[in-house]
C-alpha positions as CSV (number, residue, x, y, z in Angstrom):
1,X,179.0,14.4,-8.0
2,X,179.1,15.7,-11.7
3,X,181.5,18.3,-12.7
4,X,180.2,21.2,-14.5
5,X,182.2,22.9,-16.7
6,X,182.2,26.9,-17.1
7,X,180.5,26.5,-20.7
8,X,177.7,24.4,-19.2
9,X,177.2,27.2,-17.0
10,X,176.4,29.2,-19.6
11,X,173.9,27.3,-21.1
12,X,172.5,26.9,-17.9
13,X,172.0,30.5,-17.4
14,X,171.2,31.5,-21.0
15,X,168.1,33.2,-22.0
16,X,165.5,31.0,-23.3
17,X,166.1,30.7,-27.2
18,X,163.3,31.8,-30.0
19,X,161.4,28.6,-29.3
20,X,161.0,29.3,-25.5
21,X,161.7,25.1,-25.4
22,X,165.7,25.4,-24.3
23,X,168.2,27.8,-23.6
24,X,170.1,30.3,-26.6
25,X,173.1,28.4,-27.6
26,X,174.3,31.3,-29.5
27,X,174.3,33.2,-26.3
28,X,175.8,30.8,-24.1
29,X,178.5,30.8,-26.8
30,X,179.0,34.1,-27.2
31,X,179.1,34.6,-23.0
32,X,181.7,31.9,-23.0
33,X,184.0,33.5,-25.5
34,X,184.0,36.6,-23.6
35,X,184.9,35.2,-20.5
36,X,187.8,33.1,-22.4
37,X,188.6,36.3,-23.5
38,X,188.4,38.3,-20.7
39,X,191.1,35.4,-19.2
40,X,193.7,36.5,-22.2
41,X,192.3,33.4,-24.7
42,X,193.4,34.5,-27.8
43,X,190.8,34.6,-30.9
44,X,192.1,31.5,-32.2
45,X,192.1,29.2,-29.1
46,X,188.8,30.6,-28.1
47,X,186.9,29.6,-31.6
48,X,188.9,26.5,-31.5
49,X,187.8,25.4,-28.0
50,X,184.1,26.9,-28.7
51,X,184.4,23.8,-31.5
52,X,184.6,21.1,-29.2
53,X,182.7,22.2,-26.1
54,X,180.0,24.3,-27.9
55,X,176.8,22.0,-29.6
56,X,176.0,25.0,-31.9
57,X,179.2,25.7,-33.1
58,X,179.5,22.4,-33.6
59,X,176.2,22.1,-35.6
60,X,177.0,24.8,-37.6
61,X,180.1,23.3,-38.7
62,X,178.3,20.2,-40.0
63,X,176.4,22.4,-41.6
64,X,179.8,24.0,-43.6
65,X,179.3,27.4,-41.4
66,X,182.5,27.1,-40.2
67,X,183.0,30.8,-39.7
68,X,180.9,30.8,-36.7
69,X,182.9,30.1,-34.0
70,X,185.7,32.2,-35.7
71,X,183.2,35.2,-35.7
72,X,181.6,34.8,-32.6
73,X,184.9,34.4,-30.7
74,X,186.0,38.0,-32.7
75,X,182.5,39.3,-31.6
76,X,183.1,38.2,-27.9
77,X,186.9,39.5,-27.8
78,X,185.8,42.3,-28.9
79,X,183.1,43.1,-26.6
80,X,185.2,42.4,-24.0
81,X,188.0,44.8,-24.8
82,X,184.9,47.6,-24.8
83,X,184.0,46.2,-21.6
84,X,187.5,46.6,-20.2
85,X,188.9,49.9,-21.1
86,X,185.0,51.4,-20.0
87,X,184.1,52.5,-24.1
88,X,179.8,52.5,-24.0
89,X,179.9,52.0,-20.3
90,X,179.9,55.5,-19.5
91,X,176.0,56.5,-18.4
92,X,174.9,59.6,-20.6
93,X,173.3,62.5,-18.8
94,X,168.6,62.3,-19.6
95,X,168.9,65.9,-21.2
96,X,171.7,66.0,-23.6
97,X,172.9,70.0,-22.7
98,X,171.2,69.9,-19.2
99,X,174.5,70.4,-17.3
100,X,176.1,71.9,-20.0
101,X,175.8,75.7,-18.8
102,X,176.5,74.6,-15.1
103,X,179.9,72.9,-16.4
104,X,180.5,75.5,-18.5
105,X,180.2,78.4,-15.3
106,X,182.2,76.2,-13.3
107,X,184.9,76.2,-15.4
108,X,185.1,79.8,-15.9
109,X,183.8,79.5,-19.7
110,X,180.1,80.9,-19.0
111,X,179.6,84.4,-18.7
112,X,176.2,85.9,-17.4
């Protein structure tokens, strides 16, 4: 039986890339970082372990981008603190103003 590690998971369940002929590595990285992020990674572990699990950061490097990881683990950390304290997750009524009068009577504020 093969051990699969949690960043082969996310190649595994990353969308198809450009090509439609394998998955999005950048994806699958980004993905990862969050979760190590989401687990209290800091930035710098996370880009450092992206380094030696991650095939893309690791082409990348050899070819002297080596900000990727850095950014992509920034990206990631980032997206998950959005994630955790609820910022962009709140759903946003159809009708901008729709409920606004009913809210507004409610609280006393609209007068007929």
């Amino acid at each position: 039986m093969t051990l699969v590690t949690p960043y082969q998971r996310c190649v595994e369940g990353a969308p198809p890339n450009k090509e439609g002929n394998g998955p999005d590595r950048s994806m699958a990285d980004f993905f990862w970082c969050m979760m190590a992020a989401q687990r209290g990674w800091s930035i710098e572990e996370t880009a450092n372990k992206l380094m030696e699990v991650g095939a893309r950061a690791q082409e990348r490097a050899r070819l002297h981008d080596e900000g990727y990881a850095l950014i992509t683990a920034q990206n990631a950390a980032a997206a998950a603190a959005r994630k955790t304290s609820g910022q962009g997750m709140t759903p946003r009524p159809p009708f901008p103003g729709l409920f606004s009068k009913v809210t507004r009577k409610a609280k006393g504020r609209y007068n007929d």
